[in-house]
N, C-alpha and C positions, 0 to 999 in steps of 0.2 A: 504494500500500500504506500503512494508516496506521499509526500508531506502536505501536500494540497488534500490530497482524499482525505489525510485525518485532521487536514483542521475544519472538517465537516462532519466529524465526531466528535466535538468539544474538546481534543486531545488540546489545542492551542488554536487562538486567533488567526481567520485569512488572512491573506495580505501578509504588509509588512509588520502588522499588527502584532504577527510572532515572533518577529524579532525586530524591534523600531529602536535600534541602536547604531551610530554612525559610524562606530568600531567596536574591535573587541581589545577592552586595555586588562579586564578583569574577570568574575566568576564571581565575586562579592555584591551581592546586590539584582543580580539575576535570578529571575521569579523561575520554578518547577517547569512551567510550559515553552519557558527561551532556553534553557539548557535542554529539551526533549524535543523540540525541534532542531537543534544545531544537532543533534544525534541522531534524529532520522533522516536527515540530510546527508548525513556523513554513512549512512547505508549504501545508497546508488555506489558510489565510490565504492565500497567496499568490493561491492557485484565486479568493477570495471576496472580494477588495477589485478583482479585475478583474470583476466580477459588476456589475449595473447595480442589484441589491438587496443591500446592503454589510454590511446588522446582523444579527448573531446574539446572540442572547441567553442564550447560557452565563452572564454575569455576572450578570443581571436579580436586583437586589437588595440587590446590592454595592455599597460604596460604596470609591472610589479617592480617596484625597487627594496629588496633586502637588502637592509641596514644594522648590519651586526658591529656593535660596538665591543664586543665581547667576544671572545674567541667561542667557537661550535663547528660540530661534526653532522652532529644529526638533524639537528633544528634547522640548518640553516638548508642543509642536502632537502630534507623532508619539504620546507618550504619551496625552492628552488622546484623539485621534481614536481609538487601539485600545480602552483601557477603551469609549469610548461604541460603536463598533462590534461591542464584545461584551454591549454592554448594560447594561453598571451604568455607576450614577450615577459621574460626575467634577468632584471639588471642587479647582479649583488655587488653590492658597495665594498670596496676594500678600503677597509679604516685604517690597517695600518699605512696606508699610502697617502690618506685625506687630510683633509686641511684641522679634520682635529686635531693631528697630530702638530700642525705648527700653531695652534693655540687659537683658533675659532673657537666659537662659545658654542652650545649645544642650540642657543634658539639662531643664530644665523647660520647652520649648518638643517636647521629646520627651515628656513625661508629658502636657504638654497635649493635642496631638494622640492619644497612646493612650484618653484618657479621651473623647475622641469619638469612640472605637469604628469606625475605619476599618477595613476587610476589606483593603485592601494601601494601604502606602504610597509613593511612589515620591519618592525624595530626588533633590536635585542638592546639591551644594554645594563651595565655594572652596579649603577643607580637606581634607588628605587623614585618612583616619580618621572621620572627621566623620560619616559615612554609617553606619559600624557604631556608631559610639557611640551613633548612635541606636536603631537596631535592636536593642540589645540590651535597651531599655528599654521596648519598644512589645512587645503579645502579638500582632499581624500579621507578615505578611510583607513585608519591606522588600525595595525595587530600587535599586540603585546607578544612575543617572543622568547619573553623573560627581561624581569627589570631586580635589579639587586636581588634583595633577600622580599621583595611584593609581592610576587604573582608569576606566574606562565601558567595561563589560560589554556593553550591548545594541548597540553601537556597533561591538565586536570579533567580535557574533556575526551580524550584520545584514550586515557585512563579509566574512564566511566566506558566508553564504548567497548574496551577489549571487556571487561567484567559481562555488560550486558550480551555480549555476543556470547563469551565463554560459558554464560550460565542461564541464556536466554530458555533454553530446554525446561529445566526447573524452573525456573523462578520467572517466565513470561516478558521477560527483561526489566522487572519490577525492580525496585532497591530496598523500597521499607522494609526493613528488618534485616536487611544485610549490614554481616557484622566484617568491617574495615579497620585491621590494623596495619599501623603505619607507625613503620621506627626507624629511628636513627637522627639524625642531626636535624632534625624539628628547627630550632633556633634558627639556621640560616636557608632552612628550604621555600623556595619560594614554589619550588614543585608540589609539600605538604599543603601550603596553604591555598591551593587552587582546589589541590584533591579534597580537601577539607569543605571549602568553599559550594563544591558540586557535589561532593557524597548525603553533605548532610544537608543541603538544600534538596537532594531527591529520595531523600526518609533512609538513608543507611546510618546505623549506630558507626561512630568512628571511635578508634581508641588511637593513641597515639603515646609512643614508648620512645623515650631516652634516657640517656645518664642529665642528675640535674642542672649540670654544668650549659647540656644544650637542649633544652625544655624552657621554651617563652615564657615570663612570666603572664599569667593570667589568661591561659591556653582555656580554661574551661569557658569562657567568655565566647569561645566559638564553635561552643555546644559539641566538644567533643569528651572523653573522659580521660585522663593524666595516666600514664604510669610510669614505674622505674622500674618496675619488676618486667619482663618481656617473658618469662614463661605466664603471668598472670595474665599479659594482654594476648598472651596467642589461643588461651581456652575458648576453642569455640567457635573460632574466626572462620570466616569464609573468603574472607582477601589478604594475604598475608603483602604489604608493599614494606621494601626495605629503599632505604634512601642512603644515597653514598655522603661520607665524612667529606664534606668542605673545607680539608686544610687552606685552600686558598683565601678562604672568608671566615677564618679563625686568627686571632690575634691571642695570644695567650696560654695554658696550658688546658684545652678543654677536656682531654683524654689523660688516664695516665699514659697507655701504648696504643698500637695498633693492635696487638696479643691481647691488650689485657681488655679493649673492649670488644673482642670475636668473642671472649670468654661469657661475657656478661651478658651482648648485644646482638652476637655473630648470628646468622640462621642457617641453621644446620637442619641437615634430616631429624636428629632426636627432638631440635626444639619441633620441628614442622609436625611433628607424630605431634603434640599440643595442640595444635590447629582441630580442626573439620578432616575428617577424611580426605575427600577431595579440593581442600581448600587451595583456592590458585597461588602461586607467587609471582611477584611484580616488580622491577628496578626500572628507574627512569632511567640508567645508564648517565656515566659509565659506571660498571662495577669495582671495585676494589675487590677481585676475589678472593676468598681467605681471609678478608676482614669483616664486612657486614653480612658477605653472603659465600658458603661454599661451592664449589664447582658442583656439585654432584647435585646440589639443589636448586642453582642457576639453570644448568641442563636438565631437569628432571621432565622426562617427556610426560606430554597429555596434562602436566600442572603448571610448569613456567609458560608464563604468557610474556615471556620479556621480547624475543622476537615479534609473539604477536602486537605487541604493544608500539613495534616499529611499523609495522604492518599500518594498524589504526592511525597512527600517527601522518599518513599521508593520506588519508582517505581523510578525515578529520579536518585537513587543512583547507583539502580543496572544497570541503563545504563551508568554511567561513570564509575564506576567497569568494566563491562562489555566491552566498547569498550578501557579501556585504557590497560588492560589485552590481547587484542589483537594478539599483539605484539608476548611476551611471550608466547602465545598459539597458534603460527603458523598460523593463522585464514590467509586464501589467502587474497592477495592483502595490507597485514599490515607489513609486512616483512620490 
């Protein structure tokens, strides 16, 4: 059924009505019915990158500019392959080469890039904020990519999709009462807090595990539940997601070792047997293996969704490309 047929089900508003936002900078603040449409959107996609003829040409004409002020592997490829899989042109900015680098400010490197008349732009960058400040100065539509320790959005919803598809069978691709744990460097993930953002805006219990060195304070405030103990948060779980150690966004001694938190934090098959029988496991990459997560349970076939999670992750993209270009493309009903 596509997203038109169900916003004739009360599933979510026609039109633009389902998603009447001029970008995606976040996942905080997004109603039930706009993160369920960017998700069934991100289905078709799913159908047509497993297809052996991969390009559609909805964008044909458009031009995307990736603007990674941070260094990326996967974010930046994943964006990169959706725009050209939809057919418009893809321009990725090389910052180490750019004029921020001889000391342009952030908002006249935002006028520059408006003044080339890009059709969407997709930010990454080391700052949190950073991302809308620029969007507010560009007449496109900006995509959050990742901003400091704020948010990545297509990350928290590419993460809702692999769940829903994995466990679509059972559970109808429902989430209320899915139990999501999520551990490790909490404090500087801006990946937890998207996934947080979507999990428990679409009724899944979250729990979320670190040492207390990297556990935000006043984490319950975003209606998830605390722990330190990670065998007590894996009882029961039906999503196990580990997040990689941030030494690059640590200042300080937040670990005693590497050793000493695999001991405490690591996810190993004995912790995973804690879980759900079936319960999936999930890394936003890259891993640290042997530290947050073992090889055997990174690999572990028919339950790591980590691959599949790269998979989503480009299907996902080209649907928020896809419906925030809209606009711009005259598409009825988005005017």
């Amino acid at each position: 059924m596509t997203s038109a047929e169900l916003s004739q089900t009360g599933r979510y508003p026609a039109g633009s009505l389902a998603f009447p936002h001029r970008g995606l900078l976040g996942l905080a603040g997004l109603a039930p019915h706009e993160l369920l449409f960017l998700l069934d959107e991100a289905e078709q996609w799913v159908e047509l990158n497993r297809q052996p003829q991969k390009r559609a040409d909805r964008l044909a004409g458009l031009t995307i500019i990736n603007a990674f002020f941070e260094n990326s592997t996967r974010t930046l490829l994943s964006f990169e392959i959706a725009g050209k899989r939809l057919g418009a042109d893809v321009v990725n900015m090389a910052v180490a080469q750019s004029s921020v680098k001889k000391g342009e400010t952030l908002i006249d490197t935002a006028m520059t890039l408006n003044a080339m008349r890009a059709d969407a732009i997709v930010i990454r960058h080391g700052s949190s904020g950073a991302v809308r400040l620029i969007a507010d100065k560009v007449d496109c539509p900006v995509l959050n990519a990742g901003d400091g320790q704020h948010e990545h959005p297509t990350q928290g919803l590419l993460d809702a999709l692999t769940i829903r598809q994995a466990l679509f069978d059972k559970r109808k691709g429902e989430f209320n009462g899915l139990i999501v744990t999520i551990c490790g460097d909490i404090l500087h993930s801006r990946v937890a807090r998207s996934n947080i953002h979507c999990l428990t805006t679409l009724g899944a219990e979250v729990r979320v595990c670190a040492p207390p060195a990297l556990m935000p304070a006043g984490i319950e405030q975003m209606k998830v539940t605390p722990y330190h103990d990670f065998d007590k948060a894996l009882a029961g779980a039906d999503v196990v997601m580990m997040l990689r150690l941030q030494q690059e966004r640590m200042e300080g001694q937040f670990i005693p070792s590497p050793r000493e938190y695999r001991h405490l934090y690591g996810l190993t098959l004995h912790r995973l047997a804690l879980a759900k029988p079936d319960a999936l496991v999930m890394h936003p990459g890259p891993m640290n293996r042997g530290v947050e997560i073992d090889s055997n349970v990174a690999d572990l076939a028919g339950r790591s969704m980590i691959t599949r999670q790269v998979e989503m992750g480009v299907a996902m993209r080209m649907a928020c490309l896809e419906v925030l270009t809209r606009k711009a493309r005259g598409v009825e009903g988005w005017a």
